[in-house]
C-alpha positions as CSV (number, residue, x, y, z in Angstrom):
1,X,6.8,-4.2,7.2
2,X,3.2,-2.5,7.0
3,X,2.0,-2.1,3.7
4,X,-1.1,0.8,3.2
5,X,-3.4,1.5,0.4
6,X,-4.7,4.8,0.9
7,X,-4.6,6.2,-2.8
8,X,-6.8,3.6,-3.8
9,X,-9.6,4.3,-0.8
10,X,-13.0,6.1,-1.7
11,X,-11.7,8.4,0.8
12,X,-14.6,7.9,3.9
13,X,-12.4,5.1,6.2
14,X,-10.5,8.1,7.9
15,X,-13.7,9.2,9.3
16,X,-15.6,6.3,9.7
17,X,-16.2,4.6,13.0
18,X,-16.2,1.1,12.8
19,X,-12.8,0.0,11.9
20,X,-14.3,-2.9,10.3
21,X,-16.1,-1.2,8.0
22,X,-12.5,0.4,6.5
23,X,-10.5,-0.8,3.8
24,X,-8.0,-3.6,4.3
25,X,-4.9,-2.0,3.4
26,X,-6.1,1.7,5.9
27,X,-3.6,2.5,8.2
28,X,-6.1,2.5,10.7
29,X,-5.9,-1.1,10.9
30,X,-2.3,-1.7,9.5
31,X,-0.2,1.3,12.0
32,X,-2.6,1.7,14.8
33,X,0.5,2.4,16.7
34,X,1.8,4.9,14.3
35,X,-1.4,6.7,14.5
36,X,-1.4,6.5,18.3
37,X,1.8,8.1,18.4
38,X,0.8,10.6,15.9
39,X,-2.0,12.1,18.4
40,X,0.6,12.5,21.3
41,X,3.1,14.5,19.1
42,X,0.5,16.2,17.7
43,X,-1.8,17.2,20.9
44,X,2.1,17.3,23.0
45,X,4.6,19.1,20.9
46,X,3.5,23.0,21.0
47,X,5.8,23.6,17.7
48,X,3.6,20.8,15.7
49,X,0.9,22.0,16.9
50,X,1.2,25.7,16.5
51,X,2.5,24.8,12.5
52,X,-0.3,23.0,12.3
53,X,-2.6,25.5,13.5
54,X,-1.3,27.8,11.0
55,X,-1.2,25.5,7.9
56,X,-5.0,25.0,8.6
57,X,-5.5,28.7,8.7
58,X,-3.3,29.8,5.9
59,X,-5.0,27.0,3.4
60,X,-8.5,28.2,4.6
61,X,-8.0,31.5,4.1
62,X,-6.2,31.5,1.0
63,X,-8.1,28.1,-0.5
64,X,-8.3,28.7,-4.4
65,X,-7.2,32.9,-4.0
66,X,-3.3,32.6,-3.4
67,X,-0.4,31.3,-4.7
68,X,1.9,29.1,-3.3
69,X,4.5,32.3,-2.8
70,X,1.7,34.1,-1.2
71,X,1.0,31.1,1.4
72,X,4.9,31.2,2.5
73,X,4.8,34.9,2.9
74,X,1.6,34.5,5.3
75,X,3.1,31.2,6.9
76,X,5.8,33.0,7.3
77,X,3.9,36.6,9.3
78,X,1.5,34.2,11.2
79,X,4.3,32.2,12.6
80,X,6.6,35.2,13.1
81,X,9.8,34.2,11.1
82,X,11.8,36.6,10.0
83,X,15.0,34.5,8.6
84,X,14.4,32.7,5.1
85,X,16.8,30.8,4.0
86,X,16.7,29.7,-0.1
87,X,18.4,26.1,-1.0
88,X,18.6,26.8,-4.9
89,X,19.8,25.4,-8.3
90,X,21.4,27.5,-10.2
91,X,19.3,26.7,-13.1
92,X,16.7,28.7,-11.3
93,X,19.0,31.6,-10.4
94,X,16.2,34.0,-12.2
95,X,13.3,32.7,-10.5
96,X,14.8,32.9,-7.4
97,X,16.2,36.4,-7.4
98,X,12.6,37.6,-8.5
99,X,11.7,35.2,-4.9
100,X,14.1,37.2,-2.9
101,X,12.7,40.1,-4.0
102,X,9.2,39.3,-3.1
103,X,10.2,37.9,0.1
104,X,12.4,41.1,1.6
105,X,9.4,43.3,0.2
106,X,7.2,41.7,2.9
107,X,10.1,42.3,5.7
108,X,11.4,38.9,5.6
109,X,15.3,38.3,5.8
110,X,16.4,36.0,3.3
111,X,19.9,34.1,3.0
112,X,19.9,32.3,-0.7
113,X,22.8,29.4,-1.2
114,X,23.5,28.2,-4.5
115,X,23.5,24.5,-5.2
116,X,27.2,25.0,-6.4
117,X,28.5,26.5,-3.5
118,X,32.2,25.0,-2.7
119,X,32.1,23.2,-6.1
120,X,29.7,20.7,-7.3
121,X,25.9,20.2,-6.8
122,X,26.9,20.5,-2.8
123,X,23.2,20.1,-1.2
124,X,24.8,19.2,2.2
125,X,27.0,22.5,1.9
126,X,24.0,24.5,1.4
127,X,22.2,23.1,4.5
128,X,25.1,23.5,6.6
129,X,25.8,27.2,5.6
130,X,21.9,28.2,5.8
131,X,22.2,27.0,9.6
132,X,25.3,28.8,9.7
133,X,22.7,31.9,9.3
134,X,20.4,30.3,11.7
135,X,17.3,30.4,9.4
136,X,13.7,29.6,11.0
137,X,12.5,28.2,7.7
138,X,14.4,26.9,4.7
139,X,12.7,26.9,1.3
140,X,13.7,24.6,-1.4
141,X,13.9,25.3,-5.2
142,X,14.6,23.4,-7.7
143,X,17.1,21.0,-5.9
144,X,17.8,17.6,-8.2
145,X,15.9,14.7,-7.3
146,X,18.2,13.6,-4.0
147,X,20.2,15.8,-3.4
148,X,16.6,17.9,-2.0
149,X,16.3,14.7,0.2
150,X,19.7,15.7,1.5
151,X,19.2,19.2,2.0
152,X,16.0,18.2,4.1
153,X,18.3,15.8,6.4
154,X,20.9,18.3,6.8
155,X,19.1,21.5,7.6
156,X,18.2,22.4,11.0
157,X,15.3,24.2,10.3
158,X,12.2,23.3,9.0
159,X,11.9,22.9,5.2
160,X,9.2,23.4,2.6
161,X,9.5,23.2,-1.1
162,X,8.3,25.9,-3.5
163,X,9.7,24.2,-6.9
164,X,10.5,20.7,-7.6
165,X,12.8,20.1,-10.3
166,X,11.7,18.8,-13.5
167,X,13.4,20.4,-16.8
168,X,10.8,18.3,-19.1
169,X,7.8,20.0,-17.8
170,X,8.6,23.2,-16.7
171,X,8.8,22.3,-13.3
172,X,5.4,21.0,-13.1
173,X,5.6,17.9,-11.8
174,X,2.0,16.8,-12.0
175,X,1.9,17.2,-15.3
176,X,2.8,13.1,-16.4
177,X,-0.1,12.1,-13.8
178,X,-3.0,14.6,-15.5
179,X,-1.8,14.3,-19.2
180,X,-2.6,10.9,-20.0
181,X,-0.1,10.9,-22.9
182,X,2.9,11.0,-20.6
183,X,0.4,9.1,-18.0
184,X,0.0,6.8,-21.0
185,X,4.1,6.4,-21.8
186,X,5.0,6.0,-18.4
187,X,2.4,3.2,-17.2
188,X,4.1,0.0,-17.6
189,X,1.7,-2.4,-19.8
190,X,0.3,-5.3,-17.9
């Protein structure tokens, strides 16, 4: 099992050219093969690469002006999906209705399934039933910690996530790793 250390990198051994000169622990050295085979899907697969394409050109043209809403709505036109499909808790039934509404006023199509649907937090129904309505893209919010990992494995199309779950912050996730009191509380002592 490879083991990689890029958080803790000064951030120059993915560009550098000597390999020797990069950290132990860079992927570079560890997963050359997993690299390798990252260039051929990447140069090979049309779909990666046209996503990719459009990533790139969506951040750059965006960078520090739009939202994360406003990013999915141009992802969304520059790729030329039409069919949204919303994997949501019901805890965020507000937020998403005010989504939906956004999204059909740019001309998308959107099909929203509740994380109750059939009974029960039912991620795996909601996957099923958004390819039921053959979505291009599926966008997740709020799903509970797993049950958005089985949403991902279930859906046929591709999925992003506009809100991750976290009802002590607000949903804002980052919050414990840039406040140092909850960075602070949740660093085990040495």
């Amino acid at each position: 099992m490879a083991q990689v250390g890029c958080a803790f990198c000064p951030g120059t051994a993915c560009t550098a050219e000597d390999i020797e000169s990069t950290p132990q622990l860079c992927p570079r050295r560890v997963t050359p093969e997993a690299l390798e085979q990252a260039e051929r899907i990447r140069g090979g697969d049309a779909t990666v690469k046209r996503y990719a394409e459009v990533a790139s050109d969506v951040e750059k043209t965006g960078y520090r002006k739009w939202p994360r809403v406003q990013e999915l709505i141009e992802f969304c036109a520059r790729l030329q999906i039409e069919r949204i499909g919303v994997a949501f808790c019901v805890g965020l039934r507000e937020e998403t209705q005010s989504l939906l509404k956004i999204l059909e006023g740019h001309g998308l199509s959107v099909e929203a399934v509740a994380c109750t649907v059939n009974g029960g937090c039912n991620p795996v129904g909601q996957a099923l039933v958004l390819n039921a309505c053959n979505t291009q893209l599926n966008v997740i919010m709020g799903l509970c910690l797993g049950h958005d990992i089985l949403f991902t494995q279930f859906s046929d199309a591709p999925v992003t996530t506009l809100v991750v779950k976290d009802r002590v912050t607000c949903h804002n996730t980052v919050g414990p790793l840039v406040n140092r009191y909850w960075r602070n509380a949740l660093t085990p002592s040495t």
